[in-house]
C-alpha positions as CSV (number, residue, x, y, z in Angstrom):
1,X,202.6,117.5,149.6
2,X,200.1,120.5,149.8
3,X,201.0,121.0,146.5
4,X,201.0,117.6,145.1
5,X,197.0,117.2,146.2
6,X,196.5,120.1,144.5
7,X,197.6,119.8,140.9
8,X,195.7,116.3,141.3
9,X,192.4,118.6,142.2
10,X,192.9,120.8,139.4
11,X,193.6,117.8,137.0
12,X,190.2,115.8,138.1
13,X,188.0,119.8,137.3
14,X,189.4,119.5,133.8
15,X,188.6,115.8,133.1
16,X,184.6,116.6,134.5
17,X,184.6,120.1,132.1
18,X,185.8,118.2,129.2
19,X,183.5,115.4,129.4
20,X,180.3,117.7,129.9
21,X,181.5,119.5,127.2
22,X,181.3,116.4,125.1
23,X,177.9,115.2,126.4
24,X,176.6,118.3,125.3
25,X,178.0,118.2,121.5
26,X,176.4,114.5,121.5
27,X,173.2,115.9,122.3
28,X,173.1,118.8,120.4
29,X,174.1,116.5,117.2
30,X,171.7,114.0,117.8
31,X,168.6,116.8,118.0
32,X,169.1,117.8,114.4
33,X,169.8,121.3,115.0
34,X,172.8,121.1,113.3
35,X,172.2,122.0,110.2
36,X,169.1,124.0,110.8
37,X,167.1,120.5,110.3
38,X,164.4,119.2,112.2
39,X,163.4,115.3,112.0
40,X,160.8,113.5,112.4
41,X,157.2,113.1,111.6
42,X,155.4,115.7,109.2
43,X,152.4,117.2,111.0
44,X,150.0,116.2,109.0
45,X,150.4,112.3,109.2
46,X,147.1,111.7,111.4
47,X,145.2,113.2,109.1
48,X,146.5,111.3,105.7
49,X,146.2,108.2,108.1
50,X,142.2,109.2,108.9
51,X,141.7,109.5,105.0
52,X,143.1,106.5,104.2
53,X,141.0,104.2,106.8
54,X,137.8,105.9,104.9
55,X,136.0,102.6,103.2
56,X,136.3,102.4,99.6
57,X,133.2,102.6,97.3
58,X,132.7,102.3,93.2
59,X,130.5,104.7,91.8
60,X,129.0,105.6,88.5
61,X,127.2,109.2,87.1
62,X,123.9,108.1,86.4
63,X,121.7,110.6,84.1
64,X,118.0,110.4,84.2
65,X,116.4,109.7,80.8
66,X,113.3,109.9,78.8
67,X,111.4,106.5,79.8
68,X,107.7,104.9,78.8
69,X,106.4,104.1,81.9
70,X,104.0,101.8,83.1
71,X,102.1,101.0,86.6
72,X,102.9,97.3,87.2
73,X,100.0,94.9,89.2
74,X,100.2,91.6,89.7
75,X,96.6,89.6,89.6
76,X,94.7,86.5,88.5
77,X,93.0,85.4,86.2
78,X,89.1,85.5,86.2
79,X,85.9,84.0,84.2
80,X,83.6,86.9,84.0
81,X,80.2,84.5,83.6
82,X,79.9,81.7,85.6
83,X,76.4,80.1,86.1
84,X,76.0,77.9,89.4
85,X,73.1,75.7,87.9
86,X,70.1,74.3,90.6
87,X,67.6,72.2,89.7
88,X,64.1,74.4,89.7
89,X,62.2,71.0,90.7
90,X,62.5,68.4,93.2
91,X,63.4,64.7,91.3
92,X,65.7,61.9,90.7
93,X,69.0,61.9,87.8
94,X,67.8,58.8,86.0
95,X,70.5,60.5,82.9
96,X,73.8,62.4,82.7
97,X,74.2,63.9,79.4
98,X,77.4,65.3,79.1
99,X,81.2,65.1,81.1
100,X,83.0,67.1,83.5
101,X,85.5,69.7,81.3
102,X,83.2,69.3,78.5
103,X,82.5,72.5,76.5
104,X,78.9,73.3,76.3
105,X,76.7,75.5,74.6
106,X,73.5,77.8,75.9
107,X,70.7,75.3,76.0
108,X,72.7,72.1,75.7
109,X,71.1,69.2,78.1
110,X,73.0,68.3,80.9
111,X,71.2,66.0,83.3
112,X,67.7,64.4,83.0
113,X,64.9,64.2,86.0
114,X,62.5,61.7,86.6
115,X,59.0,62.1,85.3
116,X,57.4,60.1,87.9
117,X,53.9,61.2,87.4
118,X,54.2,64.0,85.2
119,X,53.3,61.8,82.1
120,X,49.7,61.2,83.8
121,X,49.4,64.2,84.5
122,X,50.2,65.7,81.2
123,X,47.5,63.2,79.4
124,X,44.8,64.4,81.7
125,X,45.3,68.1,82.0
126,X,45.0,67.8,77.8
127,X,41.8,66.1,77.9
128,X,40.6,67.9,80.3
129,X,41.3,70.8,77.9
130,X,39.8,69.3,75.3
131,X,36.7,68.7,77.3
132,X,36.4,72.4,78.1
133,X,36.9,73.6,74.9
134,X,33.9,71.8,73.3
135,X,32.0,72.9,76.4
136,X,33.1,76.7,75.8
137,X,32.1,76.5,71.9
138,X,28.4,75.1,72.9
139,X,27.9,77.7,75.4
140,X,29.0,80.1,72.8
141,X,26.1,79.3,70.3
142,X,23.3,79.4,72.7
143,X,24.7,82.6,74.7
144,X,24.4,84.1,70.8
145,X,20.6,82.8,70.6
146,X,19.9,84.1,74.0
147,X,19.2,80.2,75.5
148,X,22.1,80.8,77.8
149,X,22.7,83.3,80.4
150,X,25.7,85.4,80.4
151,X,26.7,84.3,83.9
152,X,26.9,80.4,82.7
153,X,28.8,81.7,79.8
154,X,31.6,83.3,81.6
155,X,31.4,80.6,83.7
156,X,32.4,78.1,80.8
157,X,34.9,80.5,79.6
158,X,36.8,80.2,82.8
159,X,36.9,76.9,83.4
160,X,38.5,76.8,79.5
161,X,41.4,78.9,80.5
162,X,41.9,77.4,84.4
163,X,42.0,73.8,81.9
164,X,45.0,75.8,79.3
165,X,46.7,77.0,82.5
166,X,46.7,73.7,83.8
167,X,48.5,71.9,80.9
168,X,51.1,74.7,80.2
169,X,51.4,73.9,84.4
170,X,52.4,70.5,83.2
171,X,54.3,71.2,80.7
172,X,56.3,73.4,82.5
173,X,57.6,71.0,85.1
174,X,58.1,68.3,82.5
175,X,60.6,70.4,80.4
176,X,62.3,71.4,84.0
177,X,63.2,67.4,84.3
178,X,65.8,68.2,81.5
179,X,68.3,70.6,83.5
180,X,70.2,72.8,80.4
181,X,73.1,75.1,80.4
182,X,72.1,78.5,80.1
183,X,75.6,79.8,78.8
184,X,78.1,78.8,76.4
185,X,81.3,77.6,79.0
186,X,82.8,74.8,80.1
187,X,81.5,72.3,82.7
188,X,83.7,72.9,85.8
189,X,81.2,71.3,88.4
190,X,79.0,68.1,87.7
191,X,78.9,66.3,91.6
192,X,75.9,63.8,90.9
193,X,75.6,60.3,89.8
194,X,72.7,58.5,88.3
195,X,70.1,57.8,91.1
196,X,71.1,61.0,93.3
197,X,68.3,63.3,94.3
198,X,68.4,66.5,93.8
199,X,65.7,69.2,95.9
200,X,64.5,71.8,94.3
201,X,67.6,75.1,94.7
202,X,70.0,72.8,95.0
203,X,73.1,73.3,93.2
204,X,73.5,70.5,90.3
205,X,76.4,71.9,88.0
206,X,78.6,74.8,87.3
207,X,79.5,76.1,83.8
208,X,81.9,78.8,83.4
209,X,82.1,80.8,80.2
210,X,86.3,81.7,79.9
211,X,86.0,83.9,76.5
212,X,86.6,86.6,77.3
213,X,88.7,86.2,80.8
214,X,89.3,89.0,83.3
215,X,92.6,89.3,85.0
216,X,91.7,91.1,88.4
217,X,94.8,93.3,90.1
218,X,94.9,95.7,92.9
219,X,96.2,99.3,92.2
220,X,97.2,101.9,95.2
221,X,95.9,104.8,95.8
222,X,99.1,106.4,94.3
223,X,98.4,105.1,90.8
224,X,94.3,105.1,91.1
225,X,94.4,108.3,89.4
226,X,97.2,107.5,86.7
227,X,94.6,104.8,84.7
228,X,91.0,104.9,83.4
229,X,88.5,102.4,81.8
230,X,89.2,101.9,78.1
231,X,92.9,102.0,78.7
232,X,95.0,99.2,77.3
233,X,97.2,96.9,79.5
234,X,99.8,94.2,78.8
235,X,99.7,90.8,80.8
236,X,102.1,88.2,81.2
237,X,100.2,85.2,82.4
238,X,101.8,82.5,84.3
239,X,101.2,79.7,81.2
240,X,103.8,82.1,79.2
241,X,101.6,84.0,76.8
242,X,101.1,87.8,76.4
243,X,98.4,89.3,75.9
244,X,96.7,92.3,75.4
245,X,94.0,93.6,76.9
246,X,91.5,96.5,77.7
247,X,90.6,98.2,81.1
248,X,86.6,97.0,81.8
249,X,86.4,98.2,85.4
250,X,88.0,100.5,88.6
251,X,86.6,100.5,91.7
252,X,85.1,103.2,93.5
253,X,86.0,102.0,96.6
254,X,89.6,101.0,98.3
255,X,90.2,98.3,100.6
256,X,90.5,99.9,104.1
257,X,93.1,97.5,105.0
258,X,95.1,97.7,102.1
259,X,94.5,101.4,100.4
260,X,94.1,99.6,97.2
261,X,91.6,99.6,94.7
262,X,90.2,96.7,92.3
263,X,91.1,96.7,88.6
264,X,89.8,94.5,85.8
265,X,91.8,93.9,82.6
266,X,89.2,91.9,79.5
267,X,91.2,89.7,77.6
268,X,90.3,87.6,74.5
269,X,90.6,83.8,75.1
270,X,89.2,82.2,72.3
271,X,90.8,78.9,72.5
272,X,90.5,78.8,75.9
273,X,93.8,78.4,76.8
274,X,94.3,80.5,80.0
275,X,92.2,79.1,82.9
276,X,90.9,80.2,85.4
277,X,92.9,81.0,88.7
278,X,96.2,81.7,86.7
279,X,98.8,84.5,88.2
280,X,99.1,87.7,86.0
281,X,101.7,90.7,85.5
282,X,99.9,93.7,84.5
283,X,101.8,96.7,82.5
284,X,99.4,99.4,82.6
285,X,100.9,102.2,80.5
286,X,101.1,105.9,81.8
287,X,103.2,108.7,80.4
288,X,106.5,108.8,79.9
289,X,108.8,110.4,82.2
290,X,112.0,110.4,83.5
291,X,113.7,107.6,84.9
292,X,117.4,106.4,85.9
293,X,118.2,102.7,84.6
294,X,120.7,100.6,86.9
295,X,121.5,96.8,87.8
296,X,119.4,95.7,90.4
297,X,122.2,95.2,92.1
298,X,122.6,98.1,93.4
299,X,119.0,98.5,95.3
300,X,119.6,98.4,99.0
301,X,117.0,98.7,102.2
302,X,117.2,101.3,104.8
303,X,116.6,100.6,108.6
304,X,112.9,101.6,107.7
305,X,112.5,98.7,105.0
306,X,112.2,101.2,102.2
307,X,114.1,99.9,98.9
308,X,116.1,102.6,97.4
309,X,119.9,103.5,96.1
310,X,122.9,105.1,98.0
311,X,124.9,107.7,96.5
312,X,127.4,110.2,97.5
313,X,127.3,114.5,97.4
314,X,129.9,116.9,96.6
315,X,131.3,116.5,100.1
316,X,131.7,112.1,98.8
317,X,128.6,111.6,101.9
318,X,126.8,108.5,101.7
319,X,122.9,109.7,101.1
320,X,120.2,107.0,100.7
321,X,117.3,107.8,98.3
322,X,114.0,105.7,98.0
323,X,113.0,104.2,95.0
324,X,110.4,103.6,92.8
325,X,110.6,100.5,90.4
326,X,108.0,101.7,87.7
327,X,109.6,98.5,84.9
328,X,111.7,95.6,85.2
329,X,113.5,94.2,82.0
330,X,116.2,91.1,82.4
331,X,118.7,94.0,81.0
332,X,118.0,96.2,84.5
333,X,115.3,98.1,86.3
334,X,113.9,101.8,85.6
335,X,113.2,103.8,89.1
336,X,111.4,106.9,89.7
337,X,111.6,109.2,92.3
338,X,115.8,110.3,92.5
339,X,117.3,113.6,90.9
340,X,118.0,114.1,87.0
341,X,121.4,113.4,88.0
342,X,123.5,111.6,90.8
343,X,126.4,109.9,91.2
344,X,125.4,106.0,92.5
345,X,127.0,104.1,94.4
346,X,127.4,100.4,92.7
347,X,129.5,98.7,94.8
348,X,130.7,98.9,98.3
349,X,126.8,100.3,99.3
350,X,126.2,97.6,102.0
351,X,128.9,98.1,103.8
352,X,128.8,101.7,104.6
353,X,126.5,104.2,106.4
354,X,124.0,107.2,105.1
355,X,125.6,110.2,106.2
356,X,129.2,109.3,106.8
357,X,132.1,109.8,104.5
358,X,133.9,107.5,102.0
359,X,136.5,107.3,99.3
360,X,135.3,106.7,95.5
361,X,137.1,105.4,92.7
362,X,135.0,105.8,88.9
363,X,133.5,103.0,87.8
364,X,132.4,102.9,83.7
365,X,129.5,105.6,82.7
366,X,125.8,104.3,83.1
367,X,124.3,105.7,80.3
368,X,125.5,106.9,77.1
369,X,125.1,110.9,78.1
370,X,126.8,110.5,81.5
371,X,130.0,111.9,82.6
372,X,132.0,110.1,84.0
373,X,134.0,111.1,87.2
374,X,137.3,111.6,87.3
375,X,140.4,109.7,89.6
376,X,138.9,109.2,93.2
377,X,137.9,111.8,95.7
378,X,138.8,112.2,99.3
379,X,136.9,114.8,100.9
380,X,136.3,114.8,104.4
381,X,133.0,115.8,106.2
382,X,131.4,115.4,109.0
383,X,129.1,112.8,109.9
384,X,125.6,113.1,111.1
């Protein structure tokens, strides 16, 4: 029986060897050690998976090239004489002699006073003259026989030239009832009616004299010392035309508020067909430079407001660079102030960040000398 129990033992050891034995060949299988393999994933999977979750961006090389350039203002347009017309003597309009908007030359009558007395007036200071006169040439002929004294003589005499002051008096204030245009213009102003009454000062017409017109801009303090007076300048006024024009004036003083200074651009009008008040683009030519031309599409702000372009380095890292826009075409825009060279950024630039990494892929070349880049880069750098 002893016996019996223990073949059974010895039976039950080898089943529990054999099966551990098994177990272990499983396992040793399963590892991929046979074979001298090891799978599973390569050890540089994070990093191919950090690459690939860098945004994608276009970009193009953009070469700097040889550009006229010019300061750009915008103004308005100006009359350079203008003559606010008062009546020199107090009276009534008894006659209006021309139209508001008529065109007017220097002398023309525009409104007519009342003579009231002054026609009296006129008659007796001229006989009264007349009267002294004969008395002045009597006294004459006796002061030159002696019957006279030379103190009644002089007295004569004066009373002659007290009766001439008297009537050129007169006629002064009768040709002051006819109020005249003392420039050639147009008649922008005429607020009376037959009947008003006017006091002497008081303002009874405007007349504004349009050929030439100024167009007034505002320059910065950048640019003040860029320009000077006798330069030309191209305007585009708001009725359509271009023009050409001349440089008449630069102030010597800025506005404290805005750092600006006040520019006058002479323009022929001889027609008379830009008005007053109109909106102007000035092109004040400077020299030429160098200058990067691009879409305007691809201007972007930074958090300071400043407009400018995003591009990426060596290391493909966002940079922003501010911008000048010294001309605007429909075609595109030429900006100053970037590097000879750069490679821009012409799509994609809203959506990332100055100073963190991206992915490129080539878009066409910019300018005819550029070179292009090739495939798509993948660099990785470090933020800032």
């Amino acid at each position: 029986m002893k016996g019996k129990i223990k073949k059974i033992r010895s039976m039950k050891s080898s089943y529990f060897v054999a099966s551990v034995m098994a177990l272990s060949t499983v396992v040793w299988i399963g590892s991929g050690i046979v074979g001298g393999e090891k799978k599973g994933k390569p050890l540089d999977q994070p990093e191919m998976m950090t690459e690939q979750l860098l945004p994608f961006v276009r970009v193009k090389e953009s070469v700097a090239q040889n550009q006229n350039q010019s300061i750009v203002l915008f103004g308005y347009t100006k009359a350079i004489k203008q003559a606010d017309i008062a009546a020199e003597i107090p009276g009534r309009i008894v006659k209006i002699m021309v139209n508001k908007g008529d065109v007017v030359i220097k002398g023309q009558a525009l409104y007519g006073l009342s003579m009231e007395d002054r026609s009296s007036q006129l008659s007796e200071a001229k006989a009264n003259l007349e009267h002294q006169k004969i008395s002045y040439n009597a006294a004459q002929r006796l002061s030159k026989k002696q019957f006279q004294s030379k103190v009644t003589f002089a007295k004569v005499k004066a009373e002659l030239e007290t009766a001439k002051a008297a009537l050129s008096a007169i006629e002064l204030s009768i040709s002051k009832t006819t109020i005249r245009a003392p420039i050639n213009g147009s008649v922008n102003k005429l607020p009376l009616s037959v009947g008003d009454y006017v006091r002497s000062g008081e303002i009874v017409s405007v007349v504004v004299d349009l050929d030439p017109i100024k167009i007034v801009g505002e320059v910065s303090e950048r640019d003040i010392t860029r320009i000077q007076i006798g330069q030309k300048a191209v305007a585009h006024i708001a009725n359509g035309q271009k023009v050409q024009g001349l440089i008449k004036y630069i102030s010597r003083v800025g506005s404290s508020a805005t750092r600006t200074f006040t520019v006058d651009v002479w323009i022929n009008n001889p027609s008379g067909t830009t008005q007053e008040g109109l909106t102007a683009k000035l092109h004040l030519p400077v020299e030429s430079g160098l200058a990067h031309f691009v879409s305007p599409a691809v201007l972007t702000l930074d958090n300071e407001g400043d407009i400018g372009v995003k591009a990426v380095n060596e290391q493909s890292i966002v940079t922003f660079h501010r911008v000048k826009i010294i001309a605007d075409t429909t075609e595109g825009v030429w900006l100053d102030g970037l590097p000879e060279r750069l490679t821009l950024i012409t799509v994609g630039q809203e959506y990332v960040l100055t100073g963190k990494k991206v992915r490129t892929t080539v878009d066409a070349k910019i300018n005819s000398g550029a070179r292009a880049i090739d495939g798509e880069r993948t660099l990785q750098g470090n933020p800032s």
